[in-house]
C-alpha positions as CSV (number, residue, x, y, z in Angstrom):
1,X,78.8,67.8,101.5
2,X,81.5,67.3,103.7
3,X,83.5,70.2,106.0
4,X,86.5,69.2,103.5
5,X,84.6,69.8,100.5
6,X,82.7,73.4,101.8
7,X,86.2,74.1,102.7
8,X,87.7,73.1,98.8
9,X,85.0,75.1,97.6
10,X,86.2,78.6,99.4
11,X,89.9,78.0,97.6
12,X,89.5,77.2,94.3
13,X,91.4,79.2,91.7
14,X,91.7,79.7,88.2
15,X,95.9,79.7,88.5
16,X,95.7,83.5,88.1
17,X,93.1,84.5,90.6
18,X,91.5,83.0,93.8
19,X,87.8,82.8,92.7
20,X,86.5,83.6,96.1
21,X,88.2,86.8,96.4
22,X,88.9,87.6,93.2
23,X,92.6,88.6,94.7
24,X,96.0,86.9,92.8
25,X,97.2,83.7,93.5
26,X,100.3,83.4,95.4
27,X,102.2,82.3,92.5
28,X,101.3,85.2,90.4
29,X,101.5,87.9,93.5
30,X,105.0,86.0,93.1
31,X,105.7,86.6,89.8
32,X,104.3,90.5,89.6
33,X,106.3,90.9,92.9
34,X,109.6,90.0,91.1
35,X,109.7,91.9,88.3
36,X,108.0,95.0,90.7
37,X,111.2,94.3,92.9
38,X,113.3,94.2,89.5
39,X,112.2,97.0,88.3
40,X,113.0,99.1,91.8
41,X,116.4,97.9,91.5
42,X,116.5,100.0,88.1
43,X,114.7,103.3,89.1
44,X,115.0,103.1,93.3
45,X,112.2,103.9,95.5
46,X,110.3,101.6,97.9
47,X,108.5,98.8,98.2
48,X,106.6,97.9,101.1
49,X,105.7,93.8,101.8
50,X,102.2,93.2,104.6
51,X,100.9,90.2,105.7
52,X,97.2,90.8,107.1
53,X,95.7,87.9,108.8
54,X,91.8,87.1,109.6
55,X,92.7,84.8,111.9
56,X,91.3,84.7,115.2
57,X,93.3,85.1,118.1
58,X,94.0,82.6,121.5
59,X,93.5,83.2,125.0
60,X,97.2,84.6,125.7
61,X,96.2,87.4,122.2
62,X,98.7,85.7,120.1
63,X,97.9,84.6,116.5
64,X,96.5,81.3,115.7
65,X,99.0,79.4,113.0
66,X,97.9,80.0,109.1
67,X,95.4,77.6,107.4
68,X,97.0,76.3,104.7
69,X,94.9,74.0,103.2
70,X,91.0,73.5,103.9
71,X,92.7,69.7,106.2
72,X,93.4,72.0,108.9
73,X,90.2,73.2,108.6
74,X,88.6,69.6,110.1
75,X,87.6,70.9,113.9
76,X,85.5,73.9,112.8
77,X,81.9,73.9,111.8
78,X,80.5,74.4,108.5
79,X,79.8,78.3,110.3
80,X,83.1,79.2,111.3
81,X,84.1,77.8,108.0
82,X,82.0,80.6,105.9
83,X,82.7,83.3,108.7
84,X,86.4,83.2,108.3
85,X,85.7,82.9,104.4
86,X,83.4,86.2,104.5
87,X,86.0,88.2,107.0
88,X,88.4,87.2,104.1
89,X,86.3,88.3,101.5
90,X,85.6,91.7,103.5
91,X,88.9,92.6,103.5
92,X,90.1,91.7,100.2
93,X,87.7,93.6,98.4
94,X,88.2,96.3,100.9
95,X,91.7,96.3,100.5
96,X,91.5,96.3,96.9
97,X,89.6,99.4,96.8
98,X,91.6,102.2,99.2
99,X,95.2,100.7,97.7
100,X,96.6,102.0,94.5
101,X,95.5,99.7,90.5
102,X,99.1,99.3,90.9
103,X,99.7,97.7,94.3
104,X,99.6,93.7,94.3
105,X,97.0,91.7,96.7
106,X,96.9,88.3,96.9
107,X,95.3,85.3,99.0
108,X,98.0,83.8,100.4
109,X,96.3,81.2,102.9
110,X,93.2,80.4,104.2
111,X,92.2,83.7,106.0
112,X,96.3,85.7,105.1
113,X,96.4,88.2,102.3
114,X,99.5,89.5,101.4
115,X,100.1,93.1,99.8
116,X,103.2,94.8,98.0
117,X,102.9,98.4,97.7
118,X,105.2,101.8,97.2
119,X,105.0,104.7,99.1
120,X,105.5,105.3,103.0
121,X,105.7,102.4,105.2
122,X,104.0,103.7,108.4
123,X,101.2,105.5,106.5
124,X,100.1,102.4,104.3
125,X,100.3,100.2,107.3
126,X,98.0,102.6,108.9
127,X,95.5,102.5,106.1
128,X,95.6,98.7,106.3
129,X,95.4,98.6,109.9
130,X,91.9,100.9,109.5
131,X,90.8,98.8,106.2
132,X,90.9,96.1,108.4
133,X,89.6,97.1,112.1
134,X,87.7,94.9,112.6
135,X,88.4,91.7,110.6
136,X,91.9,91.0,110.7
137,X,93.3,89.8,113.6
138,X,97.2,91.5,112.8
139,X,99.2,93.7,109.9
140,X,102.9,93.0,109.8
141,X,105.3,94.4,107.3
142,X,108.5,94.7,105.6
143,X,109.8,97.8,103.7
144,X,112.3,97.6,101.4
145,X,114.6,100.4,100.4
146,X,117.3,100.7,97.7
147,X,119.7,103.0,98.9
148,X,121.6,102.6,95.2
149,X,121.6,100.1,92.4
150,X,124.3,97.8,94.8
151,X,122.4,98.2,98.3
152,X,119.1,97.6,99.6
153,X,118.2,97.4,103.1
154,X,115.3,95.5,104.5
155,X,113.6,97.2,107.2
156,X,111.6,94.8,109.8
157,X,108.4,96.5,111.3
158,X,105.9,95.7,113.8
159,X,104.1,97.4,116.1
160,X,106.2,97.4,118.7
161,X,110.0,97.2,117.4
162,X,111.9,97.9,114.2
163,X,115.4,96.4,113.3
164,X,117.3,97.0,110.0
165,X,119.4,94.3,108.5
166,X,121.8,95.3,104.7
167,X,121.6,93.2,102.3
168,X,124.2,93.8,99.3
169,X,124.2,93.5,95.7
170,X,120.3,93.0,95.3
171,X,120.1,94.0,91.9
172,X,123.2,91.4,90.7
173,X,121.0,88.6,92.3
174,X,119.7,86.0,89.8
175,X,115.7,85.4,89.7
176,X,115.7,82.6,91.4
177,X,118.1,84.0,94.5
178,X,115.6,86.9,94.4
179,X,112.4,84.5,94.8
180,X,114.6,82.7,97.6
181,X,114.9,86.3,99.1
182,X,111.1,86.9,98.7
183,X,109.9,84.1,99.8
184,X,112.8,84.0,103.0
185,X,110.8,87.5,103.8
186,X,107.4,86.0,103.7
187,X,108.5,83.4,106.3
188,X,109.7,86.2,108.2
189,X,106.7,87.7,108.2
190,X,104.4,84.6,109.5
191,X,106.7,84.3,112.3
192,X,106.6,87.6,113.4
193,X,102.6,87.2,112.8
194,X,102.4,84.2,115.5
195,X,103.7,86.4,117.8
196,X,102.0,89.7,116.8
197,X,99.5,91.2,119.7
198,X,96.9,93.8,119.2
């Protein structure tokens, strides 16, 4: 068998769930994320958006780029291949035990999860930065607050800054502005990621 096919193996899904991990899919994390993000609009509170990447680092400590499909998988061995599947795997099911039934987890790449949770930013980015100590190469976040049913503001966290952007009239957005707006977060988030250092 091929490096392409080990790889095709370590991402199949069954639409709902990633049968490695047994985390969601991207497009259901997507779904479940909306109507979560829906339903704070209604009762307030906060959200909190990570991406966690396994990804091994460079020489200059930053990031390597997300694998998005097992193609960009072609220059590793068949060994690096299942290592990065297992650290993966690790941290999934890690992850999936410490958060709350409630929080979402989902395989977004290769070797990224991504998590939406309530509560505290800085505490549950702590408890994913322990979770994951030794397998994930960087935790970057997003918190989301609703200040009232016409205001939210997005708060940007890493580990070394914070900036706070407003964003009005979340909760008169249209689904499909909201999954724009989710998504337009994500990207954020990878960007923020490639340039993340332990």
């Amino acid at each position: 068998m091929s490096i392409n096919n080990h790889a095709r193996e370590l991402v199949r899904n069954d639409g709902l769930k990633d049968l490695l991990t047994g985390l969601m899919t991207f497009p259901a994390f997507l779904d479940s994320a909306l109507r979560e993000l829906k339903s704070m609009e209604r009762s307030g509170g906060t959200r909190n958006l990570f991406l966690i990447s396994t990804m091994e680092r460079d020489n200059a400590g930053k990031i390597a780029l997300s694998i998005r499909s097992e193609y960009e998988l072609s220059d590793r061995t068949e060994e690096q291949i299942y290592n990065l599947a297992a650290r993966v795997l690790t941290l999934g099911k890690s992850i999936s035990e410490n958060l709350r039934a409630n929080d979402l987890v989902a395989r977004y790449t290769f070797a990224d999860i991504l998590v939406l949770t309530s509560g505290n930013y800085e505490e549950v980015k702590r408890k994913l930065e322990i979770i994951g100590e030794r397998l994930t190469a960087g935790v970057v976040g997003l918190a989301l607050h609703t200040l009232n049913h016409s205001q939210a503001v997005f708060n940007s966290h890493t580990t070394h800054d914070s900036h706070t952007t407003h964003d009005s009239h979340l909760n008169q957005e249209s689904e499909q502005d909201l999954r724009k707006r989710v998504t337009n977060a994500i990207s954020t988030l990878e960007r923020k990621m490639l340039t993340h250092t332990q």
